[in-house]
C-alpha positions as CSV (number, residue, x, y, z in Angstrom):
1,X,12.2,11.3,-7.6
2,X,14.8,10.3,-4.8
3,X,15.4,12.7,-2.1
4,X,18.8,11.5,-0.4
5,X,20.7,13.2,2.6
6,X,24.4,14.0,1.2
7,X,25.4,13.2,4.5
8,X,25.0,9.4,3.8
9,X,27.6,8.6,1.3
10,X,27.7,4.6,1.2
11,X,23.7,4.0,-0.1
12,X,24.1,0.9,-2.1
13,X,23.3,1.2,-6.1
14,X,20.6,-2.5,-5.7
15,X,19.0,-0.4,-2.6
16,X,18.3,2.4,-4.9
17,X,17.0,1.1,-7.6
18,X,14.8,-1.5,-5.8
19,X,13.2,1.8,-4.2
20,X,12.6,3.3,-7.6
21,X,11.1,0.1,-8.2
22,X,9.1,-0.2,-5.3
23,X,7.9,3.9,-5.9
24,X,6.6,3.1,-9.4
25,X,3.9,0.9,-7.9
26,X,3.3,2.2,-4.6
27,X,3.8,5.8,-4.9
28,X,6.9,6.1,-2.2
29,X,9.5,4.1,-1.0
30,X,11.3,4.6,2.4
31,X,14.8,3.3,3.0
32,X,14.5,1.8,6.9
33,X,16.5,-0.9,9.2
34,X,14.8,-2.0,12.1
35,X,16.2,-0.4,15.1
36,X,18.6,-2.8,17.0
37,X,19.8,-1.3,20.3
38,X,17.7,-1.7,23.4
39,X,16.3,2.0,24.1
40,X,15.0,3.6,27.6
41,X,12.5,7.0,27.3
42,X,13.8,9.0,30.6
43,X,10.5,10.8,32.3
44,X,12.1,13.5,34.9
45,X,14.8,11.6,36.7
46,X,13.3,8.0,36.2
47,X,14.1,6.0,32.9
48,X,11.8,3.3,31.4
49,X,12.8,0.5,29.1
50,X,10.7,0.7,25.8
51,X,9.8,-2.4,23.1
52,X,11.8,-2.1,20.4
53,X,10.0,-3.9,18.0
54,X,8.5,-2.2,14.9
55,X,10.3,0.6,15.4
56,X,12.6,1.4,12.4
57,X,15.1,3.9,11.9
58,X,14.6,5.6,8.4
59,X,17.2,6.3,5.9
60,X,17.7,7.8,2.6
61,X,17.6,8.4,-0.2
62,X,13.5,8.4,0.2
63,X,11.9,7.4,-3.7
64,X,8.5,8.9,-4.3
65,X,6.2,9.6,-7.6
66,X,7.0,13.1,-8.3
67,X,3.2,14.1,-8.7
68,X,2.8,12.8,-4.8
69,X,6.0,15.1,-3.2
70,X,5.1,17.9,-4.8
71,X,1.6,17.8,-4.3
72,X,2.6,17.5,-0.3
73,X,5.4,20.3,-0.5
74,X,2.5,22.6,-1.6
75,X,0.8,22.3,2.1
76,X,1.2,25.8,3.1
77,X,0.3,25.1,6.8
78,X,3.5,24.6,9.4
79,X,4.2,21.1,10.7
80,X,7.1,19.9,12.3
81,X,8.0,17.7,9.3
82,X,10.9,15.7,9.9
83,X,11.6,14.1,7.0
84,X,10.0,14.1,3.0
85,X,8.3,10.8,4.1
86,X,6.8,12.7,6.8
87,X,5.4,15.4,4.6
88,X,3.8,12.9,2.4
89,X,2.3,11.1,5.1
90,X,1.1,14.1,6.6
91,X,-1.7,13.8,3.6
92,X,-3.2,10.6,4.5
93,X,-0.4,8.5,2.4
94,X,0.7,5.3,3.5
95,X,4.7,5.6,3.8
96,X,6.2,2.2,2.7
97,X,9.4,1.3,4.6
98,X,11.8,-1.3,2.3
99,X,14.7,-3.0,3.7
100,X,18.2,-0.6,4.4
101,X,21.9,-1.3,5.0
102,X,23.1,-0.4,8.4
103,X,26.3,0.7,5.9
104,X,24.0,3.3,4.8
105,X,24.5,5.5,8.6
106,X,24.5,9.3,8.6
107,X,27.6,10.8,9.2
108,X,26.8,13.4,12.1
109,X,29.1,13.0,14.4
110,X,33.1,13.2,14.7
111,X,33.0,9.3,15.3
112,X,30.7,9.0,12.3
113,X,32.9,10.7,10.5
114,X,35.7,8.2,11.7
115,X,33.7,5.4,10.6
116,X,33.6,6.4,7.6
117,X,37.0,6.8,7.3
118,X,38.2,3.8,7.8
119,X,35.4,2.4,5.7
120,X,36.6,4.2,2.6
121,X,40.2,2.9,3.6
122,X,39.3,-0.4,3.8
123,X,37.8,0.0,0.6
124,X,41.4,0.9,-1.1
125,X,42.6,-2.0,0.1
């Protein structure tokens, strides 16, 4: 089953199938691009550049054996889940990131939204 965020509207048809493939045989399958930007953590007033590397930014849609997500959605303890990956993982399963599209962003913002825009317009062309 693929759980996918309405919210991302350009997911491209090869990056969903290759999750569905990747699913079958590993039991999940976790859209991700590896973050790019350079990023600080601020501690009270005083900001500290961080290592970027191996840190990914997870997308959707997220592909899992159906058995496995609804096996996790039955936990009836509260977590602070922040994704369905995280609720799988939250029973002791390996979460298997496969390569994104940075095409595939989330539209949450007015400029997001912007973006978007003018990709679907260039799109027409």
């Amino acid at each position: 089953v693929a759980i996918h965020d309405g919210v991302r509207p350009f997911v491209r048809v090869e990056d969903i199938v290759f999750g569905f493939e990747q699913a079958q045989s590993k039991g999940n399958a976790i859209l991700a691009t590896p973050l790019t930007d350079s990023i600080r953590k601020t501690e009270g007033r005083v900001n500290v550049a961080m290592d970027r590397a191996g840190i990914w930014c997870i997308q959707t849609p997220q592909v899992f054996q159906s058995k496995l997500i609804k096996k996790a959605y039955q936990q009836t303890d509260n977590q602070n889940f922040t994704d369905d990956a995280s609720v799988l993982e939250s029973m002791g399963i390996p979460i298997h990131l496969i390569s994104g599209s940075p095409i595939n962003f989330k539209i949450t913002t007015p400029d997001d939204l912007l973006l978007a825009r003018a990709l679907i317009l260039a799109q027409k062309l």
